[in-house]
C-alpha positions as CSV (number, residue, x, y, z in Angstrom):
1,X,0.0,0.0,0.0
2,X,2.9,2.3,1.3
3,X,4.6,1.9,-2.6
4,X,1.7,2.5,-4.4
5,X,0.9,5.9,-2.4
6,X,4.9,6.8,-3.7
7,X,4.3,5.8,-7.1
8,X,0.9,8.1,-7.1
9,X,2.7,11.0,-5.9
10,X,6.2,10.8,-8.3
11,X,5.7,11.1,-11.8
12,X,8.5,9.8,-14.4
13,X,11.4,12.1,-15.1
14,X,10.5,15.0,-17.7
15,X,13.0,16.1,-20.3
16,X,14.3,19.3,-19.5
17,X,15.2,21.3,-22.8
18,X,17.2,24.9,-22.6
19,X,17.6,27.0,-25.8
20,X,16.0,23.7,-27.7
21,X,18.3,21.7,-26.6
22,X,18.4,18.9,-24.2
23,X,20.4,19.6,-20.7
24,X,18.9,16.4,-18.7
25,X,15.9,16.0,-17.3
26,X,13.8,16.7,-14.2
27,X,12.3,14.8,-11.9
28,X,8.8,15.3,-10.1
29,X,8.3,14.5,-6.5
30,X,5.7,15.5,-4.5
31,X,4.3,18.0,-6.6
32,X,7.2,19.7,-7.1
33,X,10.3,19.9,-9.7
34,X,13.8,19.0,-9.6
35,X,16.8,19.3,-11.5
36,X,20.4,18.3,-11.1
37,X,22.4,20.8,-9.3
38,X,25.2,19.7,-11.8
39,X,22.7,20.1,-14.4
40,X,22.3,23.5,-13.4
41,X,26.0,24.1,-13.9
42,X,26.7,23.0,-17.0
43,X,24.3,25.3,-19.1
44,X,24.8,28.5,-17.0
45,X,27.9,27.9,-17.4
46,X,28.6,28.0,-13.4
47,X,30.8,25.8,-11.5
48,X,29.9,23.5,-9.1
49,X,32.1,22.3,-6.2
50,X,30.9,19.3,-3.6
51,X,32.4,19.6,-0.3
52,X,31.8,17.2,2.3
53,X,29.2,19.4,4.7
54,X,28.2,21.7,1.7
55,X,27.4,22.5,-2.0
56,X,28.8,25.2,-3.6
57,X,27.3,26.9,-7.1
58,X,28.6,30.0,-8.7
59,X,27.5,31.5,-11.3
60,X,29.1,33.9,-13.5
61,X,29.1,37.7,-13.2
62,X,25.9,39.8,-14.9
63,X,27.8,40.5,-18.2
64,X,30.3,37.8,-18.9
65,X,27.9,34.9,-19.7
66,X,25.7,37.1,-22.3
67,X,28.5,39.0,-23.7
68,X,29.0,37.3,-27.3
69,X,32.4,36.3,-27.6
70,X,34.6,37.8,-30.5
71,X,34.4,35.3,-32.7
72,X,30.4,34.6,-32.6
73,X,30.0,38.9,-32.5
74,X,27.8,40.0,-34.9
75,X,29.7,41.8,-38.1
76,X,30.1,46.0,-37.7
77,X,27.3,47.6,-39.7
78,X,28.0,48.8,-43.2
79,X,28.8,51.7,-44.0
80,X,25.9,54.1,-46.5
81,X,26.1,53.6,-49.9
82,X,27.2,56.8,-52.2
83,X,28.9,59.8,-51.5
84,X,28.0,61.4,-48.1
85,X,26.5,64.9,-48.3
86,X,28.6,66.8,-46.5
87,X,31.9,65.3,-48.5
88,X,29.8,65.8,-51.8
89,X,29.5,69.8,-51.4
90,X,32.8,70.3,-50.0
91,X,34.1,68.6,-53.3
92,X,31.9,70.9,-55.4
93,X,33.1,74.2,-53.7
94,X,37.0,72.6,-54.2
95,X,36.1,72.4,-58.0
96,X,34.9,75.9,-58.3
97,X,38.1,76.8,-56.8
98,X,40.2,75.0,-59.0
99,X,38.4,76.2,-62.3
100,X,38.9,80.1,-60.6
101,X,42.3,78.9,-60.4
102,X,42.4,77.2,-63.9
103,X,40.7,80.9,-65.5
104,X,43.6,82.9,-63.8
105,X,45.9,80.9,-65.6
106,X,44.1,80.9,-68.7
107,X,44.1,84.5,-68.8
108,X,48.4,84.5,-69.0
109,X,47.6,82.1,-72.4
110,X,45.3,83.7,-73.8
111,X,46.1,87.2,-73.5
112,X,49.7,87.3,-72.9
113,X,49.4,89.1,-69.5
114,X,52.6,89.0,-67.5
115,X,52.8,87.2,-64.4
116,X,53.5,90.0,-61.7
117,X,53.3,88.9,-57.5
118,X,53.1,85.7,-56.0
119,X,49.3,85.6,-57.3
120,X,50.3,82.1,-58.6
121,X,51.1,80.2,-55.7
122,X,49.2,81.7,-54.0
123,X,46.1,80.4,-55.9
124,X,47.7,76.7,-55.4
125,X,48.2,77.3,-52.0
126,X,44.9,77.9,-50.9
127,X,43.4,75.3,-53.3
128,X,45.3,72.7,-51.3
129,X,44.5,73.7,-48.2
130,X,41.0,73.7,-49.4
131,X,41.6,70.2,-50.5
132,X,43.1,68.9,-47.8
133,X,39.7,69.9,-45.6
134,X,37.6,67.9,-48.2
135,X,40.0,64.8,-47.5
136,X,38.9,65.0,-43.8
137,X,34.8,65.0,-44.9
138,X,35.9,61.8,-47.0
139,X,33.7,59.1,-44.1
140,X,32.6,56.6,-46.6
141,X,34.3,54.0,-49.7
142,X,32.9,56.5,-52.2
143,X,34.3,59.4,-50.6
144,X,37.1,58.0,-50.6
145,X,37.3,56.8,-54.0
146,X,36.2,60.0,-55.3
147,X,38.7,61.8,-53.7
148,X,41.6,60.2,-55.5
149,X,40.2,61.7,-58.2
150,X,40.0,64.8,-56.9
151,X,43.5,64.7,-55.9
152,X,44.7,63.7,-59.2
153,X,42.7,66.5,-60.7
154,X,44.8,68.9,-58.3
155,X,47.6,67.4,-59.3
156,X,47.3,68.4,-62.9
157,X,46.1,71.4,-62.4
158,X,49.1,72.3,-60.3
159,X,51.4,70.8,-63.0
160,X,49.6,72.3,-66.1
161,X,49.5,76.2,-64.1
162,X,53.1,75.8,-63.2
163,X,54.2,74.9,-66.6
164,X,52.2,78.1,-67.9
165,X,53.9,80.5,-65.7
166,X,57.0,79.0,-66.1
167,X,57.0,79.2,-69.8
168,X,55.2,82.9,-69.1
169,X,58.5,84.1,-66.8
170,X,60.8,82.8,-69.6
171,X,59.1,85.2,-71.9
172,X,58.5,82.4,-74.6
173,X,56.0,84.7,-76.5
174,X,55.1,81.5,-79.2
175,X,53.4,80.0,-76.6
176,X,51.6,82.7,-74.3
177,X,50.0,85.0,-77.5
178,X,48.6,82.8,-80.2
179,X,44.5,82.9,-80.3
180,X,44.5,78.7,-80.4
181,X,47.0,78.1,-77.4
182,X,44.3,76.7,-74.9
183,X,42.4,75.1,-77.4
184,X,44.9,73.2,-78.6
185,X,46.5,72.4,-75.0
186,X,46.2,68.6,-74.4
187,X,47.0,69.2,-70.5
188,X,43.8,71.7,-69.9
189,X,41.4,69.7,-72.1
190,X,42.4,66.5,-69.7
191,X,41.7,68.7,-67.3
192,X,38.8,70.4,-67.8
193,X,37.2,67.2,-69.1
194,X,37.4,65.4,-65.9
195,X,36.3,69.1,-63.8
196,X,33.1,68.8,-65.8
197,X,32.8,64.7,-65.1
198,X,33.7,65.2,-61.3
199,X,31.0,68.1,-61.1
200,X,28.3,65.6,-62.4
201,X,29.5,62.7,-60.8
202,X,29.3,64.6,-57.0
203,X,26.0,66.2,-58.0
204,X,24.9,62.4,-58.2
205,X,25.6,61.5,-55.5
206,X,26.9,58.2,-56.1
207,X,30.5,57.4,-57.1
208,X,31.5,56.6,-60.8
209,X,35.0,56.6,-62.7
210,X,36.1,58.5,-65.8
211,X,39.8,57.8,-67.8
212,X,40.0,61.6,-68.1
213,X,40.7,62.1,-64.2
214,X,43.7,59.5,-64.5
């Protein structure tokens, strides 16, 4: 009589499943539920220690046990497509000072002025410095793409403009007065080409190449 009132009260051992999947199993006495203390250990990741008048579980601190570990952490998220905004009108005022630049020079071709001051590098001074500002804007892969070929426009600009007033200094009047000098210049149509396909391009928004800005 005494075992059948024992098996009425204890039911068979349930499964006990954590994060789907299967720790052990718990057992049901008396109306209650029990699980291995060891049990308990093992998918807490706690440590269990058995001493001879007591049982000791730690668990770990708030932080460490929920804390994704460098290698399962999710990836960083990725960066916008496109040029950002702020990069993209920075870049436009840096062309606008370039073709100012480019017209100053134009003017020692085209009309034979002299070149009188330091007006010259000063211009390419101030252009780079203004450039150099842009580069800092440059926060995404298309900024940054987009400003190597903004750079390499510089750098032909500064080239072509110091070729002009050289020549200009060295009073070489074959090459400062005739009408067709610019439109015939190789240099300034690279250059003006790949001023009007960077304008576009950063108006867009979104980064494309040209061959005339390499």
């Amino acid at each position: 009589m005494f075992a059948g009132i024992l098996l009425a009260q204890n039911a068979p051992d349930r499964a006990l499943i954590v994060n789907g999947k299967s720790e052990g199993a718990v057992a049901q006495m008396n109306g209650h539920a029990y699980v291995d203390v060891e049990t308990i250990a093992r998918f807490t990741n706690g440590s269990l220690t058995i001493e001879p008048n007591r049982v000791v579980l730690n668990f770990p601190s708030p932080g460490t046990s929920d804390a994704p570990s460098a290698e399962h952490a999710p990836p960083p998220p990725a960066p916008p497509p496109g040029l950002s905004r702020n990069f993209a009108s920075l870049a436009i005022a840096e062309l606008a000072e370039m073709r100012e630049w480019r017209g100053a020079v134009g003017a020692i071709l085209s009309l034979g002025v002299p070149v009188v001051g330091s007006w010259p590098q000063d211009y390419h001074d101030r252009v780079e410095a203004s450039l150099m500002q842009v580069s800092v804007a440059a926060t995404t892969p298309s900024d940054e793409d987009a400003m190597q070929l903004l750079q390499n426009e510089f750098s032909y600009l500064a080239r072509w403009a110091s070729d002009v007033v050289t020549t200009r200094q060295s009073l070489n009047a074959t090459n400062t007065v005739r009408p067709d000098t610019m439109q015939n210049d190789p240099a300034l149509a690279k250059i003006s080409n790949c001023s009007r396909f960077l304008n576009s391009m950063l108006v867009s928004g979104m980064f494309a190449d040209d061959p005339s800005c390499h």
